[in-house]
C-alpha positions in Angstrom: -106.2 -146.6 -74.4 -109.7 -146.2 -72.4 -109.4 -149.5 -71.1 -106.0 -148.7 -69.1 -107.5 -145.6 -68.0 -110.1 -147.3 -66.9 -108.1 -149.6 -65.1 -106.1 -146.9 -63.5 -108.6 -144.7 -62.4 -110.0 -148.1 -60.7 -107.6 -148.7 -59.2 -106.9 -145.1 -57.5 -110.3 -144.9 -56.6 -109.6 -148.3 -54.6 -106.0 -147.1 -53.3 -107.9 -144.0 -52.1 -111.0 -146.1 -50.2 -108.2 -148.1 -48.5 -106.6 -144.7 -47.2 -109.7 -143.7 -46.1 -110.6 -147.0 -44.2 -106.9 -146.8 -42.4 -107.6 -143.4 -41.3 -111.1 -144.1 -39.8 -109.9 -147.2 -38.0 -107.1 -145.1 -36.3 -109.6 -142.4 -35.6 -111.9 -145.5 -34.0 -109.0 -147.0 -32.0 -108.4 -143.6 -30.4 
């Protein structure tokens, strides 16, 4: 069981980085 949470805590915390890179490159292109 920890291992999947693990996993899927990993992986939101990845999900969430890649949000927050789309959001600064739009900022940068404006």
């Amino acid at each position: 069981m920890n291992t999947v949470l693990d996993t899927t805590l990993h992986y939101k915390n990845v999900f969430l980085k890649m949000i927050q890179n789309k959001k600064d490159e739009d900022t940068n292109d404006k």
